[in-house]
N, C-alpha and C positions, 0 to 999 in steps of 0.2 A: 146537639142532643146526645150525640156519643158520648163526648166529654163527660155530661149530666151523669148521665146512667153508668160509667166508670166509674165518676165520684163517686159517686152513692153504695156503689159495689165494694169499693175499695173501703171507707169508713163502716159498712156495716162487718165486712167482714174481719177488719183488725181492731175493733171498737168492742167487738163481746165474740165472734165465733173462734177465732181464732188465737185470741191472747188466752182463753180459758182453754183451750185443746193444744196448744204448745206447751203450755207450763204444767198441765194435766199431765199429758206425755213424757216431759222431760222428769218432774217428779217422780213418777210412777218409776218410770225408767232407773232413775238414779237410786232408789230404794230398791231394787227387784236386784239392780247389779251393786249393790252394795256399795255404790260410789265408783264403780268401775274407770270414769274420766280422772279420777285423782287417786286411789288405788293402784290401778295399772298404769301411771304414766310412765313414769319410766321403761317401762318394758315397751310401749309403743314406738317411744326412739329408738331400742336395741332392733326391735321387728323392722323398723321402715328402712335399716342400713343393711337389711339382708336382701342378697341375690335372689331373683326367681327361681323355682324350682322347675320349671319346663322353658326352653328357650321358645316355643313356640307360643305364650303368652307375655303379659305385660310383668316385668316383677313389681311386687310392692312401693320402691319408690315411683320407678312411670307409672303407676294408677292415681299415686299420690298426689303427682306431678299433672296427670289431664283431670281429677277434680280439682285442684287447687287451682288451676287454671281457669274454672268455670269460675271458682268462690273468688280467688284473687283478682277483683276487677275495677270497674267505676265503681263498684258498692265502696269500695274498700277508702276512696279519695272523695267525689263527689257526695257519694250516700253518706258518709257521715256530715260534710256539709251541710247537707240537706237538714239531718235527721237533729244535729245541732242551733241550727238556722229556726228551723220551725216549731221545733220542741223543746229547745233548751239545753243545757251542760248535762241536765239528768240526764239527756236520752243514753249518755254513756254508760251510765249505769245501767242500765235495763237492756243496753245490749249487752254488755256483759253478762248480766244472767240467763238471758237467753241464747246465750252461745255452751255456756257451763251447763244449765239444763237440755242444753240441745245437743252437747257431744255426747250425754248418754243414747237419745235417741237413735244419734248418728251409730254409734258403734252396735245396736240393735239394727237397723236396716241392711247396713253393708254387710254383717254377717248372714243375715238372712239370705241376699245376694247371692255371696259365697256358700251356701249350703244348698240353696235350688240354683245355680248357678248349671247353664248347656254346653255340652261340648259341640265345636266346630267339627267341619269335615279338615281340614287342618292340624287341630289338637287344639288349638288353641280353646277359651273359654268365652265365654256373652251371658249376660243375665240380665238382672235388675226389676223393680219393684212390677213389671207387664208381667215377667216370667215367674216371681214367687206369689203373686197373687194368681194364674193361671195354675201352678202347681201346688199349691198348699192350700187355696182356696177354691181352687176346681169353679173359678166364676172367669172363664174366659170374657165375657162382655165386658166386666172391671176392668181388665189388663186391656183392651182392648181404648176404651174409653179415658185412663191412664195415658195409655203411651199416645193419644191423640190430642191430651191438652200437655203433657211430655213436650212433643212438637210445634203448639201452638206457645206454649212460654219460654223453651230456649233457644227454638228460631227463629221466633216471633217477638215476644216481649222484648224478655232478656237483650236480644241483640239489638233491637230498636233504641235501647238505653245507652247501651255501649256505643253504638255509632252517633248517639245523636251527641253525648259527653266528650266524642272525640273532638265534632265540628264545636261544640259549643265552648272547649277551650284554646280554641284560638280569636274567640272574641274581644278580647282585649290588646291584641295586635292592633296596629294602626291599619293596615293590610285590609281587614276584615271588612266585608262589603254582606249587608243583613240579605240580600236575594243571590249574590254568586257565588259566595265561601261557602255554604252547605254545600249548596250542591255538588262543586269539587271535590273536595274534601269528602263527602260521598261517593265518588264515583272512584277517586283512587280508592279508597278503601274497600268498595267494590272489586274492583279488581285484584286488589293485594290480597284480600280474603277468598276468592275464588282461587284465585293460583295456589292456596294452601291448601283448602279444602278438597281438589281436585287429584291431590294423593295421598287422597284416604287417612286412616284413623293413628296408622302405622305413623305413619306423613307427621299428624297431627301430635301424637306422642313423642317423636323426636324435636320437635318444634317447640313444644312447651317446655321438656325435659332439661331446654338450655334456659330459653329465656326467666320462664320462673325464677329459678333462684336467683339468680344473676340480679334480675329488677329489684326482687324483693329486699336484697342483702344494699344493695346502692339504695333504695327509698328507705329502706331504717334508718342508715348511716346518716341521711339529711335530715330526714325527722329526729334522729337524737340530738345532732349538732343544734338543733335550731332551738331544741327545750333546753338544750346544758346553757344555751349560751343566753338563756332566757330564764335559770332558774329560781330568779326572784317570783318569779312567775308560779311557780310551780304548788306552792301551799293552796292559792287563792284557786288556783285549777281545781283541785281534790274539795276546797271548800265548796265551787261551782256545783260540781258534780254531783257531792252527795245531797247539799241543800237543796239541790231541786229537784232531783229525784223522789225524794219526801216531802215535798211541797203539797197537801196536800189540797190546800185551797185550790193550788193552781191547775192542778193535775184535772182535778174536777168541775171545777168552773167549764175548761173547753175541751174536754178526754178528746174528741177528735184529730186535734192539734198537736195533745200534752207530750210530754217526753216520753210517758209512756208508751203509748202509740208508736210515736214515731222509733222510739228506739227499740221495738219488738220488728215493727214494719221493716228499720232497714239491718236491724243484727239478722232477720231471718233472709233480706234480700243478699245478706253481703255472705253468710255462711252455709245457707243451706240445707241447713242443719233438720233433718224429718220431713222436707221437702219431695223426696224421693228420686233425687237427681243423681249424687255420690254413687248409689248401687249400682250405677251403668257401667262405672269403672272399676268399682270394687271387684263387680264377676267376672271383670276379664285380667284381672290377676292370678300371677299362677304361685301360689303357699301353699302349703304343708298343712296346714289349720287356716277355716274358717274367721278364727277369730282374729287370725295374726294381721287382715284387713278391715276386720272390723276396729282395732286398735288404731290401724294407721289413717282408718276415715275419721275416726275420732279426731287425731291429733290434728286433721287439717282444719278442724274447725276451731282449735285454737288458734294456730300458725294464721288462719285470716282473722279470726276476732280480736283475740287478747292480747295480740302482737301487730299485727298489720293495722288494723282500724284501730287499735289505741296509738299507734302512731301517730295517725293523722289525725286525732282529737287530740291530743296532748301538744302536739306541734299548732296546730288552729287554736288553742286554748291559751297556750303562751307567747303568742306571735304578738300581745299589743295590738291586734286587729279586732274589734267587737263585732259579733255576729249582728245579721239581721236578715229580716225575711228578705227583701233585695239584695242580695248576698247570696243568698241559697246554692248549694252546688260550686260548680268551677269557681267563681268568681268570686267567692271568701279564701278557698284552697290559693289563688294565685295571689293575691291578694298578702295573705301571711306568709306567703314564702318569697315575696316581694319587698314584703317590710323586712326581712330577716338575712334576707341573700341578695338582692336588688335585684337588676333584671337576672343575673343566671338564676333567681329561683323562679322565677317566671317561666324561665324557657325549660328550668330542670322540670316544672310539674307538668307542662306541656309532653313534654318526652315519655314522662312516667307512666303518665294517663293514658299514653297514646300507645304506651308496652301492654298495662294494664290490660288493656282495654279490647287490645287486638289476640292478646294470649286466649279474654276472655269470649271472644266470638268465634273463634275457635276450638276451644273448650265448649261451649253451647250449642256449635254443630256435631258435636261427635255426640252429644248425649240426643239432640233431634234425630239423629241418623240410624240411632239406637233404636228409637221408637219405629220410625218406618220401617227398619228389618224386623222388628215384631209384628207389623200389622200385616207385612210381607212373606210373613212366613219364612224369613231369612234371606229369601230369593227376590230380591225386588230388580226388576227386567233392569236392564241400564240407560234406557230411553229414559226411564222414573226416576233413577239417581240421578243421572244429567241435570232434566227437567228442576228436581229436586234441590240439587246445588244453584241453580241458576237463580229458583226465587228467594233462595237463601241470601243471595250476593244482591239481589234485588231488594231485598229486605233490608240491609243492611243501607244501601244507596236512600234509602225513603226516610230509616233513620235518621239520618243526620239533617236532614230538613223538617224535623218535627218539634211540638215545641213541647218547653219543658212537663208542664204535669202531666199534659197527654199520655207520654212516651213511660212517667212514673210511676202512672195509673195503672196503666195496662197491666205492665208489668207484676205491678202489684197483687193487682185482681187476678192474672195468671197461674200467678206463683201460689196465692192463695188456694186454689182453687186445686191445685196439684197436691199440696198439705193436706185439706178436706179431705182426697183420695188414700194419701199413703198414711197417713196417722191415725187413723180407728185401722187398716187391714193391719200397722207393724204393733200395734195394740195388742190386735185375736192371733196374730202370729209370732212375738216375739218370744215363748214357752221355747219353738228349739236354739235362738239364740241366744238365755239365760242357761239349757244346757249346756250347748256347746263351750260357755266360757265354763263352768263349773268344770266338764272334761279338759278342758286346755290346762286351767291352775291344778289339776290333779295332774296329769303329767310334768308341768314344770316341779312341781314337787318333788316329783322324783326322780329329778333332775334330767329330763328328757325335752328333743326337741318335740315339742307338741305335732302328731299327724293322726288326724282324724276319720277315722269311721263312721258313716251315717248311724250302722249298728248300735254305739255306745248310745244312741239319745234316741233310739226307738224308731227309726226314718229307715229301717232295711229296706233296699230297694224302691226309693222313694227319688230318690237323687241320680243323678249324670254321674256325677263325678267318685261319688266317694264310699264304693258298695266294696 
């Protein structure tokens, strides 16, 4: 009956509520900021190579480095899989533009972030979508009800996905036994996730700060090898893609199913994008402007869409391996990297998944944790973080013994349901983020490094940080 009532959750809300308030949003967005994701790109790569400006906060690449960490995950491998599987070549296109309409979003939230963004007893900084809905919206219940399903979809869903893709890519090992490889395979992961999460956010930012790049830069390098060396392949991909994307017979005939769908469902699971997850990291970076993290939230929702997830659609597209619904997930991904690399691509996607995956439940805990010192009032007793990590690692152990739509479902519906909150409040509040960029391009103009006063956009004394 669970299951029932997930489904049901999940289809109605990416079937009409959510595909028309995403592309609503990212539209709106993209026209207010004048194109601001393709406009300012390049200036987002100069921003995200610059140092913190207080050593007691994250600098702009470590904030970049633990969202990218949450967005860089199973979405990025399996979820295309999936989204391919069930919905077709199109679904790539349609995450594509909902990644391109969603980094305007993105760069509207995060700077929001950074402009209601709280200072520590430290120095350091904390914010995100609980605290600029609490201060610009003066609706503390919001923020409050926010940062509780905040908690329930990145220590809950989110990580339930991750652990369960980790156990479920070693099913095609001869090894794999269907009642005791979960649960192992759970219980290490259990532990290895507690032992990280156990020193803190600090902990957690050094942790990502290596492995991200490092993964990321080795999974392109095999995803390109595997399309150059397939590039016959490559016209009939783009032919894939677009023709079924505009299929409109087909699109319509099952919209539940369609590429559509699914590639809205998993571009929004794999990037994040208006979600209101990124702002957690954004306000605890320490810049000069506002905007200079709104620029660098922006760019990571390319770095995971346009770059990471077309990897693994382009490499699954020209592998000679045909999709199908029993295929779904891990088991097309190892599949084509088996056909292309024999066993070491087998064992390479296993590794990937398993870097992925782990970077990504820990990214997911630092944004859950986020949410609890909001509800907390900052101070949550350490009886409550213990307790608090424990069912985290406990959470995670349950994952990997779960099975597949369940765990896809949830997630879904979670995530969902975080969008419903943050995208009508970055809607009625993103007037001082459209300032703030208008101030930022009027200082670079005059050839300055952009630092920002609340004063310039009307906010005197409204802010922590910037009076």
């Amino acid at each position: 009956m669970f299951a029932e009532i997930i489904n049901t959750l999940s289809d109605l809300l990416y079937s009409y509520i959510l595909i028309i308030l995403l592309l609503a949003a990212g539209i709106w967005f993209s026209f207010r900021t004048r194109f601001v994701q393709f406009r300012m790109f390049i200036e987002s790569l100069r921003v995200v190579a610059q140092p913190g400006d207080d050593e007691n906060g994250l600098s702009s690449f470590q904030a970049l480095m633990v969202s990218t960490a949450s967005r860089v995950g199973t979405g990025n491998i399996a979820g295309i899989s999936t989204a391919i599987c069930l919905g077709g070549a199109g679904a790539v296109f349609w995450m594509w533009l909902t990644a391109i309409l969603g980094s305007a979003s993105a760069f509207i939230e995060s700077t929001l972030a950074q402009i209601y963004k709280h200072r520590a007893e430290d120095g350091s900084s904390y914010g995100g979508p609980a605290y600029y809905i609490q201060a610009a919206l003066k609706k503390h219940w919001i923020g409050v009800l926010f940062a509780v399903v905040l908690i329930m979809t990145y220590m809950g869903g989110f990580n339930l996905v991750a652990s369960f893709n980790i156990a479920d890519s070693f099913r095609t090992y001869s090894f794999f036994n269907e009642n005791s490889t979960p649960i192992i395979v759970g219980v290490i992961l259990a532990l290895v996730f507690a032992a990280s999460v156990f020193g803190g956010s600090k902990q957690i930012s050094k942790i990502t700060g290596v492995l991200v790049p490092a993964m990321g830069i080795f999974y392109l390098g095999v995803a390109l090898f595997i399309v150059v060396t397939h590039y016959r392949a490559i016209p009939q991909m783009f032919a894939d893609i677009f023709g079924n994307a505009f299929d409109i017979q087909a699109i319509f005939g099952g919209f539940a199913g369609s590429c559509v769908m699914q590639g809205i469902k998993r571009g929004l699971f794999s990037n994040e994008a208006g979600v209101g997850s990124a702002p957690n990291a954004a306000a605890s970076a320490a810049v000069s402007h506002p905007v200079k993290q709104g620029l660098v939230q922006m760019l990571s929702v390319f770095i995971d869409t346009l770059l990471i997830c077309s990897a693994t659609a382009f490499m699954l597209l020209c592998s000679g391996v045909a999709p199908s619904e029993d295929l779904a997930g891990m088991t097309w991904v190892q599949a084509a990297a088996s056909n292309s690399l024999g066993r070491f691509g087998t064992i390479f996607i296993t590794i990937a998944l398993c870097l992925f995956a782990f970077t990504t439940l820990i990214g997911n805990f630092y944004y859950a944790e986020m949410g609890l010192k909001f509800l907390c009032g900052r101070k949550p007793g350490k009886a409550l973080i213990t307790g608090f990590r424990i069912i985290a690692a406990l959470i995670v152990l349950a994952g990997a013994t779960m099975e597949f739509g369940l765990v896809w479902n949830t997630a879904d519906v979670l995530m969902g349901l975080m969008a419903l909150i943050n995208l009508p409040v970055i809607l009625i509040l993103g007037g001082p983020s459209i300032r703030a960029m208008h101030d930022y391009i009027k200082q670079k103009k005059a050839e300055k490094d952009p630092v920002f006063k609340a004063a310039d956009i009307g906010l005197k004394d409204k802010t922590d940080f910037w009076n």
